[in-house]
N, C-alpha and C positions, 0 to 999 in steps of 0.2 A: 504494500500500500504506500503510497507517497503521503509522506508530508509535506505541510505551507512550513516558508518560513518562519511566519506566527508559530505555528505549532513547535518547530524546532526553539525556538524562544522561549516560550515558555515550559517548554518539557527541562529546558535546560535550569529556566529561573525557580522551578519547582521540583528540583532533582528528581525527576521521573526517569528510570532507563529504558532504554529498549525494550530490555528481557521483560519489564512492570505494562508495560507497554502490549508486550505483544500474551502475560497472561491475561489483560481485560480483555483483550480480542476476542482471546479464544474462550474465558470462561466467563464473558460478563452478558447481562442482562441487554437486550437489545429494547431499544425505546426510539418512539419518534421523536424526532427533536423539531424547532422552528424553520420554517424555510424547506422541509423536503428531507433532511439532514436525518441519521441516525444518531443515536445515544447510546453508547455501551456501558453497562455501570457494572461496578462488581462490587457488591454489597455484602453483611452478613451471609442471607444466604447462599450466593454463590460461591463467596469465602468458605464457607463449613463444606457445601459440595463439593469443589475441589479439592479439600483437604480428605477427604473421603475419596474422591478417586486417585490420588496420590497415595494413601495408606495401600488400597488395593492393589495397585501399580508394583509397589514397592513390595509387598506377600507375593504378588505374581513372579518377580523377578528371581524371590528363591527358587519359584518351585521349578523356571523355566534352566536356571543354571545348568550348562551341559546340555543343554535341548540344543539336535540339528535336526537341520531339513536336508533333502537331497530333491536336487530339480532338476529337470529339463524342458527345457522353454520355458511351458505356463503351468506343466503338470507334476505336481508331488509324488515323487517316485516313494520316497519310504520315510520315517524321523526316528528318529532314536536320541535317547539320553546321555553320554559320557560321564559315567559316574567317576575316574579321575579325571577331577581335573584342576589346573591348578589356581 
């Protein structure tokens, strides 16, 4: 997405990063704004959602540890788990 240089102004004057930036994108509340414009807010509740799909995230990446795929082209030949590893 581009930003104005307004935007880059005051992301800068309001130390907002990128990374803050691009989780409202992804996990905030969309609202119409004046003029046509969207609103993305990330509020309690989106906050507590995200925090829950991140704990999930984070249980899933134990259990995927050592998980391969094996592919060709578009189709999954076989997967299996590498219980060493390091």
């Amino acid at each position: 997405m581009n930003t104005t240089n307004h935007a880059k102004i005051r992301q800068q004057q309001r130390g907002i990063s990128n990374v803050a930036l691009d989780i409202i994108e992804r996990n905030g509340r969309c609202e119409k704004a004046p003029g046509g414009a969207i609103k993305i807010f990330f509020g309690l509740k989106e906050y507590q959602k995200t925090i829950k799909d991140l704990k999930r995230t984070i249980q899933m990446l134990d259990k995927v540890k050592g998980g391969t795929i094996i592919i060709n082209e578009d189709e999954i030949i076989t997967v299996y788990k590498n219980a060493h590893i390091n």
